[in-house]
N, C-alpha and C positions, 0 to 999 in steps of 0.2 A: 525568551531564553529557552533553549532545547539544552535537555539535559535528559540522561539516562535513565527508563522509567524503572518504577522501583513495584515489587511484587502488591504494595499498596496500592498502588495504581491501576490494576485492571477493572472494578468495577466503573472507573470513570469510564476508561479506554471503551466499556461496552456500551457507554451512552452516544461519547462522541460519535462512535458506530455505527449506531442506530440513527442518531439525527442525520450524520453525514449521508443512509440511506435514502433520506425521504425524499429529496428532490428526485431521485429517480421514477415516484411514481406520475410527476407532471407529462413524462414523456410514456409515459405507457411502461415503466420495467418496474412493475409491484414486486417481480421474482426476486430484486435485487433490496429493496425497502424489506422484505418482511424475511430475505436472508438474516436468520439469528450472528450473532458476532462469536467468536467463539470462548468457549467458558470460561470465567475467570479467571481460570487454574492454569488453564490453554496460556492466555494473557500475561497470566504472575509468570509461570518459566522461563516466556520469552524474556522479559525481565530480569531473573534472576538467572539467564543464560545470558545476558550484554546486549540483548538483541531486539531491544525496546524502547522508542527513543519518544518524548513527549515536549510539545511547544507547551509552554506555560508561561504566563500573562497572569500579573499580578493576584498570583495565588490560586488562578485556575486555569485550568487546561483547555486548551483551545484546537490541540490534535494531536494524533500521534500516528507511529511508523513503526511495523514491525519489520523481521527481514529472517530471511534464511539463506544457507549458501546453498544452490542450486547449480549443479552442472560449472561448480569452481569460480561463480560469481557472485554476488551479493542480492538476491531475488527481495522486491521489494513485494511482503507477502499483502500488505494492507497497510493503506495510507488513509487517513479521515483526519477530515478540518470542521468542526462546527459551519454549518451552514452560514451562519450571520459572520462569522471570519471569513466568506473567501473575497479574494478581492488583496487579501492582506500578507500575502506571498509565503505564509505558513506552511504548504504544502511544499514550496519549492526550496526553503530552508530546512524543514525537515532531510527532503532528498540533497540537496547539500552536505549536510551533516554526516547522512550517512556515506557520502563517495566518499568522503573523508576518512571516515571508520573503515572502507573497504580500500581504499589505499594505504592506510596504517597497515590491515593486513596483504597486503600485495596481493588483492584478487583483481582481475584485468575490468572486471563491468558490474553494472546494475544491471538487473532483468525485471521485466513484470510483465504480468496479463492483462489485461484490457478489453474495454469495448472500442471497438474501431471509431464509431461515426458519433458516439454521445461527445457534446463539445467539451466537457472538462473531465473527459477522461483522452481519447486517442488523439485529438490534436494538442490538448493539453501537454500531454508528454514526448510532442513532436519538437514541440517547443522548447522543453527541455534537453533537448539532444539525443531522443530514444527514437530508434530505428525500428522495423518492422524486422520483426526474425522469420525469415522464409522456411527455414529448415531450424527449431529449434531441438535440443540435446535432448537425452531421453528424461531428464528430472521436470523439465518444461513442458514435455509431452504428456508425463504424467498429471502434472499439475491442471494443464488444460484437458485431459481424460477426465478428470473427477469435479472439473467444474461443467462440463457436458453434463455429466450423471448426479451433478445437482440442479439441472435445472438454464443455468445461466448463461444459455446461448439461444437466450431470446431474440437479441441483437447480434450477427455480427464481432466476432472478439479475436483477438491476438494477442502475439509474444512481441515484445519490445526490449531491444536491448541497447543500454548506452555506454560506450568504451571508456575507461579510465586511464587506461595508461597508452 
């Protein structure tokens, strides 16, 4: 069941996070495993802004989605599935749920940042209908600006964007 996370719910949101990191260091990206999740508090607004959405699986949480509008579309800021859920199409019901939420408000797409070439992130969301943004808007530009200047362009990353209307 996805259902809209509640200000309670960030201290899980930061585990999910965290696990959802680790398979990154199999492939060599530690930068992206030992990336902190952002604070609680960070987590409870989005929440208590509508902007927080969590799978939950008989009484616990098995992922969640946050989201911001970005350059007038629905930017998906961070998605995480427990490791031992994937397989279980929670990520792709999350992002579901939300084009839903972003068609309720008549914004035209989903947007997000990416690693291009790790398999369950850039083909992952190829999959899902998200295109390569060659020229992204200035909110996207800034977004991938300060993910440079953290570090997380270990690999190869991009803007993906998927049309809604």
């Amino acid at each position: 069941m996805i259902r809209t996370a509640t200000p309670a719910d960030a201290a899980v949101m930061r585990e999910i996070e965290r696990a959802a990191g680790e398979p990154f260091r199999a492939i060599g990206l530690d930068v992206v495993a030992d990336d902190e999740p952002p604070p609680a508090a960070v987590l409870a607004a989005y929440a208590a802004a509508g902007r927080a959405f969590v799978d939950e699986r008989g009484g616990t949480q098995a992922g969640y989605l946050i989201t911001e509008i970005v350059d007038g579309c629905a930017h998906i800021e961070q998605v995480s599935v427990l490791p031992r859920m994937r397989g279980s199409r929670i990520g792709e019901r999350l992002v579901e749920h939300l084009a839903g939420w972003a068609r309720d408000r008549r914004l035209p797409a989903l947007t997000l940042t990416t690693y291009r070439d790790v398999p369950w992130n850039g083909p992952y969301w190829a999959r899902l209908g998200f295109r390569e943004l060659i020229e992204p808007g200035p909110g996207l530009r800034a977004i991938r600006d300060d993910e440079i200047a953290r570090g997380l362009d270990a690999w190869p990353r991009l803007a993906m964007r998927r049309d809604l209307m």
